[in-house]
KEKE-3310 file (N, C-alpha, C; in steps of 0.2 Angstrom, whole numbers, plus 5000, padded with zeros to 4 digits):
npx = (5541:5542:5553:5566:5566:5579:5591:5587:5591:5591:5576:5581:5574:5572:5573:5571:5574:5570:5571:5569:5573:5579:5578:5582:5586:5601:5617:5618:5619:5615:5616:5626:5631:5621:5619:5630:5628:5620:5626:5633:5621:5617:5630:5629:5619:5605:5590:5582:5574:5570:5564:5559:5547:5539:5526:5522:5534:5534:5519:5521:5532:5526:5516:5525:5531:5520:5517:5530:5542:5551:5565:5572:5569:5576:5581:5586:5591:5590:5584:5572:5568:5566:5558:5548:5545:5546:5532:5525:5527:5521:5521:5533:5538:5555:5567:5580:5593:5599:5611:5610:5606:5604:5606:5608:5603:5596:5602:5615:5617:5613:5625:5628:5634:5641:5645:5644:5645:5647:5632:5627:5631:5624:5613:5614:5622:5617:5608:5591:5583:5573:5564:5559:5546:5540:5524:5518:5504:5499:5506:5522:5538:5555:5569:5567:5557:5553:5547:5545:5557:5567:5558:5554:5564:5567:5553:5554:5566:5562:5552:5558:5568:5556:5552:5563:5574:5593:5592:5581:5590:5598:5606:5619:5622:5611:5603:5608:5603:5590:5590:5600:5588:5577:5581:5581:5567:5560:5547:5546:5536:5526:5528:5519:5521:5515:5519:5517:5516:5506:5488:5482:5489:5495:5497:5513:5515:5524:5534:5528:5538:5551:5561:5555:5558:5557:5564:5566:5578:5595:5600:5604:5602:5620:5625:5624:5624:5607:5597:5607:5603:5592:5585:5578:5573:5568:5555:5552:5551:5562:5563:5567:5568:5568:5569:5570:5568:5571:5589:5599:5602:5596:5609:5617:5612:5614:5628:5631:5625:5632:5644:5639:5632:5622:5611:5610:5608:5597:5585:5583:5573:5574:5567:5558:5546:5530:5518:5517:5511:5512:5508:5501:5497:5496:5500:5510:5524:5530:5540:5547:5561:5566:5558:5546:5531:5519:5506:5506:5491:5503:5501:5508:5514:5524:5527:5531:5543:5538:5546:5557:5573:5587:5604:5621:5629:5638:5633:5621:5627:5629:5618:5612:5621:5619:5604:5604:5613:5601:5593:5596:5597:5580:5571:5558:5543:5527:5538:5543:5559:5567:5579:5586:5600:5603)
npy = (5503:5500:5509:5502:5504:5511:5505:5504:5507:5496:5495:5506:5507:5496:5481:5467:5451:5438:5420:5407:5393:5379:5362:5352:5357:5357:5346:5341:5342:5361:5364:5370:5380:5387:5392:5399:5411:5415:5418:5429:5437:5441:5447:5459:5465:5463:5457:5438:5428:5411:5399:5383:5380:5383:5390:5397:5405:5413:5419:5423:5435:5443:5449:5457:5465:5471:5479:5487:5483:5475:5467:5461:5446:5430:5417:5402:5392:5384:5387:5380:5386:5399:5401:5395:5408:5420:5416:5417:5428:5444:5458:5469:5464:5463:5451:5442:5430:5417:5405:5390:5379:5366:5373:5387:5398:5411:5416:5417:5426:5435:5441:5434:5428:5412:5414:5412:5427:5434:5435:5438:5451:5459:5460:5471:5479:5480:5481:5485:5478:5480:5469:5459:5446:5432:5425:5411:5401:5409:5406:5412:5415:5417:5414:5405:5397:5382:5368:5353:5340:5344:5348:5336:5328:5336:5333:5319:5319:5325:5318:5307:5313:5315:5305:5302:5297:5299:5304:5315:5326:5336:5335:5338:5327:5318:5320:5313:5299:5300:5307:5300:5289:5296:5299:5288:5285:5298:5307:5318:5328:5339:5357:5371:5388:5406:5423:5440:5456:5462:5462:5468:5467:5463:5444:5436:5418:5405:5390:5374:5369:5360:5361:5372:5387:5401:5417:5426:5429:5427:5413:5396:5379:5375:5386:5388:5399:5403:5415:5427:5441:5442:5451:5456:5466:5474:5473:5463:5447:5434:5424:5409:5397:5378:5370:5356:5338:5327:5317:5317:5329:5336:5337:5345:5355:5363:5359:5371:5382:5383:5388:5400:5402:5400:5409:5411:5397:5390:5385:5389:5401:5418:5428:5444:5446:5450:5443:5426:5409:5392:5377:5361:5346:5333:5329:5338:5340:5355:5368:5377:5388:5376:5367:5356:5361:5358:5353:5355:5370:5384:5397:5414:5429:5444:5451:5466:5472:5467:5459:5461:5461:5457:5463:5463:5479:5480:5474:5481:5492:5490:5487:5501:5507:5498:5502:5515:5515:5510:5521:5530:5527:5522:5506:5511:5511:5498:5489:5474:5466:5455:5445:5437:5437:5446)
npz = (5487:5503:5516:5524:5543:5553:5564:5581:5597:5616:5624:5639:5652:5654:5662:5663:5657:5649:5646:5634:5635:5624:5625:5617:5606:5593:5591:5606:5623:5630:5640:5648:5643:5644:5656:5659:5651:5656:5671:5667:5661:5674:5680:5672:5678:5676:5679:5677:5670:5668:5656:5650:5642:5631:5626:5640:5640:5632:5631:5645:5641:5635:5640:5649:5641:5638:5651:5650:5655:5649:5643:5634:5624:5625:5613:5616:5605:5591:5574:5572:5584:5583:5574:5580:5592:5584:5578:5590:5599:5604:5592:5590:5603:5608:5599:5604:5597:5602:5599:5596:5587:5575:5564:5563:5553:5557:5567:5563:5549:5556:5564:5575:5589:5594:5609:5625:5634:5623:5618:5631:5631:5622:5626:5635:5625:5611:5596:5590:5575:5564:5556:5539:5538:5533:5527:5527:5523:5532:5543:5551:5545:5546:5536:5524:5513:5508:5493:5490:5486:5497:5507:5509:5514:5527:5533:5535:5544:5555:5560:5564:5575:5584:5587:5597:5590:5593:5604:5602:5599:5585:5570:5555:5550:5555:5542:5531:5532:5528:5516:5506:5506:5502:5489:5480:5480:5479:5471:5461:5459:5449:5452:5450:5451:5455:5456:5462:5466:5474:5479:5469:5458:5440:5440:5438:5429:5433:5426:5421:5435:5449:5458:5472:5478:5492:5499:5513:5519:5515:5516:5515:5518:5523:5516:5503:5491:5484:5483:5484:5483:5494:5507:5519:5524:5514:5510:5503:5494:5489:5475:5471:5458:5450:5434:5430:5438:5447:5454:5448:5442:5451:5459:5451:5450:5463:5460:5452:5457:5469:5463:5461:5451:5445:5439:5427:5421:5408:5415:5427:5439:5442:5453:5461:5475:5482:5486:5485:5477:5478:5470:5467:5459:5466:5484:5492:5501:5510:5519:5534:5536:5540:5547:5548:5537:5532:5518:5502:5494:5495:5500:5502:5508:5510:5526:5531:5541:5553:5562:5575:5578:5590:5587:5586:5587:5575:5565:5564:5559:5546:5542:5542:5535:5520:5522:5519:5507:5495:5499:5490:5479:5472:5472:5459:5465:5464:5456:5449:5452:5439:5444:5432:5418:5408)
capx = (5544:5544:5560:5568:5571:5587:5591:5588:5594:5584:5573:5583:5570:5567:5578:5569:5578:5567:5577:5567:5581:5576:5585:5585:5591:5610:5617:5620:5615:5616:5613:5631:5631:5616:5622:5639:5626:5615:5630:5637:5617:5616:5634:5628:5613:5598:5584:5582:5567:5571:5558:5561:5541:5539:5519:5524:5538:5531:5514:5524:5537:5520:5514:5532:5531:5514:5522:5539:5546:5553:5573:5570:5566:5581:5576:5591:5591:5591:5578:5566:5565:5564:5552:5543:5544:5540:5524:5521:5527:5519:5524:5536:5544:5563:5569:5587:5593:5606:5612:5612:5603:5608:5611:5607:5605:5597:5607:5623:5617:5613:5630:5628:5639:5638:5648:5638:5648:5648:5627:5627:5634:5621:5607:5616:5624:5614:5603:5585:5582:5566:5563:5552:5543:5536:5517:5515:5497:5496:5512:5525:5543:5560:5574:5564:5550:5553:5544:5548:5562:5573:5553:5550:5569:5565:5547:5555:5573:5559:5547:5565:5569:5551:5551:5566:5582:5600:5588:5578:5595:5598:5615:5618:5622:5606:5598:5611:5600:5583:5592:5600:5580:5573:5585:5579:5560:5555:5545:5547:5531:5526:5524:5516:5522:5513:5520:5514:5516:5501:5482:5479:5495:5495:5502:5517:5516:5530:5532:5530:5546:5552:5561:5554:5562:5556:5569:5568:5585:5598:5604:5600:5609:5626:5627:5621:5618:5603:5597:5612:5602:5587:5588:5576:5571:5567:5547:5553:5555:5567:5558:5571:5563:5572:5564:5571:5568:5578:5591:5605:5598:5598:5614:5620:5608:5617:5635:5630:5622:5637:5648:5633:5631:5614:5606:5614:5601:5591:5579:5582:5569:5575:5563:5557:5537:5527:5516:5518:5507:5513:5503:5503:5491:5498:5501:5519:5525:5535:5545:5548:5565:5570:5552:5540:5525:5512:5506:5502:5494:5504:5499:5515:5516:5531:5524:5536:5545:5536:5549:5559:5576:5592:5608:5625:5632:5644:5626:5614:5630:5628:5611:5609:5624:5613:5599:5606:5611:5597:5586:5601:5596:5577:5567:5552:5535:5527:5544:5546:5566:5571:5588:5590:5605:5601)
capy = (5498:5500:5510:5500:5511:5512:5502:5506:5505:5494:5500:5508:5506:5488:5477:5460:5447:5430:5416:5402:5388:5373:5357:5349:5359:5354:5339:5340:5346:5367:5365:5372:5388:5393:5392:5402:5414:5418:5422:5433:5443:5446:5453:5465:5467:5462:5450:5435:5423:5406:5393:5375:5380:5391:5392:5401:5409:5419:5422:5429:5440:5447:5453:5459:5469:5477:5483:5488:5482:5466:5470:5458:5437:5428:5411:5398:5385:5385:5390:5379:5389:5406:5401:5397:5413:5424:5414:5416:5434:5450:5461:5472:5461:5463:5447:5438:5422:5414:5402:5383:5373:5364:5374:5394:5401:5417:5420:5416:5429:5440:5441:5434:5422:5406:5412:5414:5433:5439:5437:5443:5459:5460:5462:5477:5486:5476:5486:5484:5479:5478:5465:5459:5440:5430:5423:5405:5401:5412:5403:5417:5412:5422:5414:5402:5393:5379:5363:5347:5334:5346:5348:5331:5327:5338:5331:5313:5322:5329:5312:5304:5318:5318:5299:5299:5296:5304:5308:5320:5330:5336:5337:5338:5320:5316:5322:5308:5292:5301:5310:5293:5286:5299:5300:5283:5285:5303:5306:5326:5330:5345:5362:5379:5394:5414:5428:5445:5464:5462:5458:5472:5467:5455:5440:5432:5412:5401:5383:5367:5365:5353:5366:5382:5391:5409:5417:5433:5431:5425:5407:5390:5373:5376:5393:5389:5402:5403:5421:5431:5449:5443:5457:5455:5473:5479:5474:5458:5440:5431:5417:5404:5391:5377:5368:5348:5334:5321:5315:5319:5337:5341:5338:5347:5363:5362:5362:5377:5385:5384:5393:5405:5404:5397:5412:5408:5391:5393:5380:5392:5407:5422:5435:5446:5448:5452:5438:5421:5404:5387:5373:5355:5340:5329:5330:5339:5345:5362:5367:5384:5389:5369:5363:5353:5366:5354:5352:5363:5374:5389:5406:5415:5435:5446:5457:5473:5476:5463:5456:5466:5455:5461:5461:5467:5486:5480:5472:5487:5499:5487:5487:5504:5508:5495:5507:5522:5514:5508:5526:5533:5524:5517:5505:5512:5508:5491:5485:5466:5464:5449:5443:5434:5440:5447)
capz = (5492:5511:5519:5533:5547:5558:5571:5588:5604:5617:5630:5644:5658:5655:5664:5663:5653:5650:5642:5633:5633:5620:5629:5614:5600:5593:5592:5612:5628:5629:5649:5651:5639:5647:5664:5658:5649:5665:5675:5662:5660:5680:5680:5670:5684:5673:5679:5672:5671:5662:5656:5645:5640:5625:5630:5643:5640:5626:5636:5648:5638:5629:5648:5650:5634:5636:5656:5649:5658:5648:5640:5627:5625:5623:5612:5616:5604:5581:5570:5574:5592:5581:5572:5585:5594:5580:5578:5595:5602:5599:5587:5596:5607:5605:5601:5605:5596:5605:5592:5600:5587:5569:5557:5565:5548:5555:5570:5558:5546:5559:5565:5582:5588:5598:5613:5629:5633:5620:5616:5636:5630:5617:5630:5635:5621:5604:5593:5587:5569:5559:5549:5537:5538:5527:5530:5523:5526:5540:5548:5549:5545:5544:5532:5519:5514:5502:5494:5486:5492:5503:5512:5512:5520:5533:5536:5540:5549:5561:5562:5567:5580:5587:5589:5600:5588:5594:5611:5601:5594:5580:5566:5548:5550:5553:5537:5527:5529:5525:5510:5503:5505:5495:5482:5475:5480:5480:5464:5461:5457:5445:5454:5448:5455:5452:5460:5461:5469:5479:5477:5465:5453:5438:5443:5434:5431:5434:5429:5430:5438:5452:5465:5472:5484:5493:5503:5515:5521:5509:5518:5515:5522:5522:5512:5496:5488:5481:5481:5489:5488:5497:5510:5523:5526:5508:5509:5495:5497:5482:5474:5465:5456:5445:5431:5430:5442:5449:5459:5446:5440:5456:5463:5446:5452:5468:5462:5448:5462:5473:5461:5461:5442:5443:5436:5419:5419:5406:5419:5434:5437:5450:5454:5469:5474:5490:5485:5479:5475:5476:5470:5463:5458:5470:5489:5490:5508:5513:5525:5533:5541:5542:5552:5544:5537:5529:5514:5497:5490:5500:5498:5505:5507:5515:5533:5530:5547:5558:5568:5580:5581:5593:5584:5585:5585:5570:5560:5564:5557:5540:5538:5541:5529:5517:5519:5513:5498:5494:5496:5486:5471:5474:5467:5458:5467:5458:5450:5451:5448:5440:5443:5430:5419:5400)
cpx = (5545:5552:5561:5571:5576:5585:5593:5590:5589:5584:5576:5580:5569:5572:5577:5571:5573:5572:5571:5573:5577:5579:5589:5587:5597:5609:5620:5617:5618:5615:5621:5633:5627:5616:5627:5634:5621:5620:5631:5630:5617:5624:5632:5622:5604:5593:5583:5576:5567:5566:5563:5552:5538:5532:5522:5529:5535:5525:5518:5527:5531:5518:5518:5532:5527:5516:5525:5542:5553:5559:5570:5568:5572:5580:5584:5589:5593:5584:5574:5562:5565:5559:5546:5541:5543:5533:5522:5521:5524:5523:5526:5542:5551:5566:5576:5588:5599:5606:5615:5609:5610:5614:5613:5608:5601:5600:5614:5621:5614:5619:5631:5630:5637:5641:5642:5640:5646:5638:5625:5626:5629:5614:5608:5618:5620:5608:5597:5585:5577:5567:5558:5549:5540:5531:5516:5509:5496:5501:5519:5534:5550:5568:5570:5561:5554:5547:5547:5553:5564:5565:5553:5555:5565:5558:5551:5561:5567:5554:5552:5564:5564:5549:5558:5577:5586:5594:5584:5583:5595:5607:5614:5619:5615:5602:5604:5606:5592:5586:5594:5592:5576:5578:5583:5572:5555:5554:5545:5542:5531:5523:5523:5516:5519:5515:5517:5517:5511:5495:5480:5484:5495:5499:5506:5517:5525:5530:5528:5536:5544:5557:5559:5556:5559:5559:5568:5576:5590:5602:5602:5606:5615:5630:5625:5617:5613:5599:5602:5610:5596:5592:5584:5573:5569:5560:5545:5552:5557:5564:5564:5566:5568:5567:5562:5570:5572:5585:5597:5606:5598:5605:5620:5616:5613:5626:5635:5630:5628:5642:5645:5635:5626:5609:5607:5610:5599:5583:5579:5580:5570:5572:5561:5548:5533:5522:5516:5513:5509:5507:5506:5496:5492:5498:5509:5519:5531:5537:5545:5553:5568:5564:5549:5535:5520:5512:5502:5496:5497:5503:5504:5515:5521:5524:5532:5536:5541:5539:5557:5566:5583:5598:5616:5627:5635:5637:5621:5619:5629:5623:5609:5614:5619:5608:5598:5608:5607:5592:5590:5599:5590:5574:5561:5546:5533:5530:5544:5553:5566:5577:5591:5592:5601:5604)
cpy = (5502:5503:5505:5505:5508:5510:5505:5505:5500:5499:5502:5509:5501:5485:5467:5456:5442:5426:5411:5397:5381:5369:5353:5350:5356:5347:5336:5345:5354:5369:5370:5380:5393:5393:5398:5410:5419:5420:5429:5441:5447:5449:5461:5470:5467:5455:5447:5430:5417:5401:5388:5378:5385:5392:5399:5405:5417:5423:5427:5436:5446:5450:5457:5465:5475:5481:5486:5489:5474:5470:5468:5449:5434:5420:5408:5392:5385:5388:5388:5383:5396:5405:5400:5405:5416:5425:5417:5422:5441:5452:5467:5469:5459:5454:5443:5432:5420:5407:5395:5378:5369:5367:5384:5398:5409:5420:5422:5423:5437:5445:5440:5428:5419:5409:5417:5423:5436:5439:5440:5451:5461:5464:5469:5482:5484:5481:5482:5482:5475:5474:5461:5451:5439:5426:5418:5402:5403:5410:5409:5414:5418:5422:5412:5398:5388:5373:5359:5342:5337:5347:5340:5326:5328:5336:5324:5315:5323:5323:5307:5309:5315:5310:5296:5297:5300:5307:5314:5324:5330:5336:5335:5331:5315:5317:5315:5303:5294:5303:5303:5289:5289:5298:5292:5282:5290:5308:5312:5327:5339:5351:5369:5382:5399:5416:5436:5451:5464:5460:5461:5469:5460:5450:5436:5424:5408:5393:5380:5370:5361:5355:5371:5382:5399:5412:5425:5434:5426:5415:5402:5385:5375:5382:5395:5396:5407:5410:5427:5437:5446:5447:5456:5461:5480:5477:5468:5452:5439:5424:5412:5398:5386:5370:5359:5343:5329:5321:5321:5328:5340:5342:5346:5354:5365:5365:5370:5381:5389:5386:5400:5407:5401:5403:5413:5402:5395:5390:5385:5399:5411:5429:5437:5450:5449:5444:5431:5415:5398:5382:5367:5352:5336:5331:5331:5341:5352:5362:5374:5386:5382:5364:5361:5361:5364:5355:5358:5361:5378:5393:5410:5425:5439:5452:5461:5473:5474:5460:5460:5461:5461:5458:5465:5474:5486:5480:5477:5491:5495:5489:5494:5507:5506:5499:5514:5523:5514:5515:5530:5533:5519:5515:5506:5505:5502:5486:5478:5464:5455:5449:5441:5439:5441:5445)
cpz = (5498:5511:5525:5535:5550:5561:5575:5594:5608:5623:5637:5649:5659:5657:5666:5657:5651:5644:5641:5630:5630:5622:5623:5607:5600:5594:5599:5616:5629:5637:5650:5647:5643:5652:5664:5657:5653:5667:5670:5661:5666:5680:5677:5675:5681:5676:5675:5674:5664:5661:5649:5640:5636:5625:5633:5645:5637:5629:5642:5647:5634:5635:5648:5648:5635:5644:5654:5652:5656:5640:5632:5628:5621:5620:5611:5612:5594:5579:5569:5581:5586:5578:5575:5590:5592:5578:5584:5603:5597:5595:5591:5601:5603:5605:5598:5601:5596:5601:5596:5594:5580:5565:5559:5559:5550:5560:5568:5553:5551:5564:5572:5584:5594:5606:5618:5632:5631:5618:5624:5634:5625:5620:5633:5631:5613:5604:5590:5579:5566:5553:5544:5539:5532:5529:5525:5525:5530:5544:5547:5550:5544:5540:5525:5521:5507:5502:5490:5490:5493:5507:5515:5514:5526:5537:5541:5543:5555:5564:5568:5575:5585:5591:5594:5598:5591:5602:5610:5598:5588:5576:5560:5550:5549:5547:5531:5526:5525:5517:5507:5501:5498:5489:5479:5477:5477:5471:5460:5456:5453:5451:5449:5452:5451:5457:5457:5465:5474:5474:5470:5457:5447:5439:5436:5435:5429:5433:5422:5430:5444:5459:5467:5479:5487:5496:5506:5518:5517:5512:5519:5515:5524:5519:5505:5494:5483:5479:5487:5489:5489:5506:5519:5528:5520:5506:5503:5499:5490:5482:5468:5465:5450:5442:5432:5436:5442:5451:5455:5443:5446:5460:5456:5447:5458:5469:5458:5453:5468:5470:5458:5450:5439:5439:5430:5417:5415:5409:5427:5432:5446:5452:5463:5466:5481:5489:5483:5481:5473:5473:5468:5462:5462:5477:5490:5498:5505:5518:5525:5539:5544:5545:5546:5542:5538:5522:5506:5496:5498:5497:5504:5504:5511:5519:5533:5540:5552:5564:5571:5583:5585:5590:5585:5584:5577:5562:5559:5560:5548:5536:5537:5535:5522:5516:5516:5507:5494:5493:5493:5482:5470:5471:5467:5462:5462:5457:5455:5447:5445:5438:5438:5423:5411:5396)
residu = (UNK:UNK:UNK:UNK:UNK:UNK:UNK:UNK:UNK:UNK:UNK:UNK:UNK:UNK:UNK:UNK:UNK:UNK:UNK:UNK:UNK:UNK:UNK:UNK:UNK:UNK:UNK:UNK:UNK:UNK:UNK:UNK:UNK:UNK:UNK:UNK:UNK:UNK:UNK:UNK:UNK:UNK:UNK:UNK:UNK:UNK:UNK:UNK:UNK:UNK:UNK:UNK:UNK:UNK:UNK:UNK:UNK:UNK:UNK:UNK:UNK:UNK:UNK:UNK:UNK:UNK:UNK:UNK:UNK:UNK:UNK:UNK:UNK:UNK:UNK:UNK:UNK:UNK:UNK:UNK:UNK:UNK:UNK:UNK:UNK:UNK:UNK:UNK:UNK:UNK:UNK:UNK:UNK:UNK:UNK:UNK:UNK:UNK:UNK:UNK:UNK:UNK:UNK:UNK:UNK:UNK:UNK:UNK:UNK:UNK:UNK:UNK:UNK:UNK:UNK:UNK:UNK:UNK:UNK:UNK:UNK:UNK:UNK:UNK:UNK:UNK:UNK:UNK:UNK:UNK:UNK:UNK:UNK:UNK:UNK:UNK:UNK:UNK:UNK:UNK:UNK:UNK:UNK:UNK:UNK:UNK:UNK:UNK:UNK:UNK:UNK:UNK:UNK:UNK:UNK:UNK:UNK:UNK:UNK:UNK:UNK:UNK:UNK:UNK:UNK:UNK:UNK:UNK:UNK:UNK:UNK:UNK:UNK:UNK:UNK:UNK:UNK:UNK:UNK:UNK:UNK:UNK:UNK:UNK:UNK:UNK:UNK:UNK:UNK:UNK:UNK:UNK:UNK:UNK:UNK:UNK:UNK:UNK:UNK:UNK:UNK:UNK:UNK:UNK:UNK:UNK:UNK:UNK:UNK:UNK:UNK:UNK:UNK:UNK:UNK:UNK:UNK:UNK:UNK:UNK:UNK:UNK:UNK:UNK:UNK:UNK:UNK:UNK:UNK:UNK:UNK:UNK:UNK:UNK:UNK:UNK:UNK:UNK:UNK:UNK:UNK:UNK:UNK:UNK:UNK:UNK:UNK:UNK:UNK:UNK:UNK:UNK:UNK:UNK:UNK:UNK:UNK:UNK:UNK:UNK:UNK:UNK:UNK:UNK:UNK:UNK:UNK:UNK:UNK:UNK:UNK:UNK:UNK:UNK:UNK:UNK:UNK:UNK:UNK:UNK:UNK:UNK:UNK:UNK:UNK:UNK:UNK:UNK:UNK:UNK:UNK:UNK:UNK:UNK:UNK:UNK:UNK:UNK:UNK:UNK:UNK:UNK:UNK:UNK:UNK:UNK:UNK:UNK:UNK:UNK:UNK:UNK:UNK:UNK:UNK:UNK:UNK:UNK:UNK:UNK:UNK:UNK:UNK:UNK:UNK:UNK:UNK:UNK:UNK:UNK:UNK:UNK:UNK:UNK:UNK:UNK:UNK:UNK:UNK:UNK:UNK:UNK)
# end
């Protein structure tokens, strides 16, 4: 297994800032955080360069980068703006996620709060930490990938969005009329899941089932959850998978789940693998980090130590505490844990 390394300091000669502000993250306008937010970086005497245009943001912050003269890339908005800026900044660039959208499941698990001050101060005193990704067809994601009905919510939440509803906003609210819909149309087709260690390694099948889940960081919707040690710096991703279909079977995965005593199912399967393989017979969509993806098969593997995010003093002293446990007592080369209980 891959060490994660220690987190770093950032670059102390770089004093450029860029801000990519998303307008229409949240269920509201964020024009006045990042107003609040500007003041608060040039106090500290940092350059700032803001855009609306993640083209050009990133293009630029990738110039910046290979200079260094560029602090780091501050991405205002949810996890649909990190996932875009993952995809779309080198490997290297330091990046900030200033936590404006829905749900911010990886700024909330990164321990970085919404207040425009306090990620100010981040840009000054906030540490580096490597993290790993996960590659869904070549699309590169950083909490989870799933498929089935919680994808093929998210695909019509995002058609709505894209067509104008709430001005383009977003809020759990919105996902109620789409979720109501499916629940009496969406027909949970049979998936087949394999996972594996890598190319060389036999692969394990999985399946049919009716949910699958892949997780590099442990937070999905609300909190559920679903694989609480996916780590996100241990070279894994956590594969939850549950067998049953339909409306009533899942809401009963859901309450189980949220007294975390899902891996007691004898229909739920909780393993870890660098590689996995979704498939079906049918046209199923996925989702990755909340966005629409497209449609199966997905061929899904973790990049060890890809994404270079900035995070609190108190998170970096976590992680790095976490990583000394971890090479204290380490898992054998190969080993595919599975969680579930004996």
């Amino acid at each position: 297994m891959d060490q994660a390394l220690p987190p770093q300091s950032l670059p102390s000669d770089a004093d450029l800032v860029m801000v990519l502000h998303n307008p229409r993250a949240g269920r509201r306008s964020s024009q006045r955080r990042l107003e609040r937010f500007l003041r608060a970086i040039e106090a500290y005497g940092y350059r700032v360069e803001v855009s609306t245009d993640l083209a050009q943001a990133t293009e630029a912050a990738n110039r910046r980068h290979e200079r260094g003269d560029l602090r780091c890339l501050v991405g205002l908005g949810g996890d649909g703006t990190a996932l875009e800026l993952i995809n779309r900044s080198s490997p290297g660039v330091p990046l900030l996620l200033f936590p404006a959208g829905t749900s911010n499941l990886a700024a909330s698990h990164l321990g970085i709060s919404k207040n425009p001050q306090a990620v100010a101060q981040l840009i000054h005193d906030g540490r580096i930490l490597r993290l790993d990704a996960g590659s869904a067809n070549g699309r590169l994601f950083l909490v989870m990938a799933s498929c089935g009905f919680d994808a093929a919510v998210v695909e019509t939440v995002h058609r709505r969005r894209m067509a104008g509803y709430r001005g383009g906003h977003g809020s759990f609210l919105s996902f109620i009329g789409p979720i109501i819909k499916l629940m009496r149309t969406y027909p949970f087709p049979e998936l087949s899941v394999t996972y594996s260690l890598d190319d060389q390694s036999e692969e394990t099948a999985i399946g049919p089932v009716a949910w699958a889940f892949v997780f590099n960081l442990p937070k999905y919707g609300w909190g559920l959850p679903l694989t609480p040690k996916a780590d996100g710096t241990d070279g894994q991703l956590d594969v939850c998978t549950f067998a049953r279909g339909g409306v009533a079977r899942g809401l009963w995965y859901t309450a189980v789940s949220q007294l975390a005593l899902h891996p007691g199912l004898p229909d739920c399967r909780l393993a870890r693998a660098r590689r996995i393989r979704i498939t079906a017979a049918e046209p199923v969509s996925y989702q990755l980090d909340g966005d629409p993806g497209g449609a199966l098969p997905l061929e899904i593997e973790v990049l060890a130590r890809r994404v270079q995010v900035v995070v609190p003093p108190r998170t970096a002293a976590k992680w790095k505490s976490r990583t000394l446990d971890t090479e204290s007592v380490p898992v054998q080369a190969g080993e595919i844990r599975d969680d579930k209980p004996s």
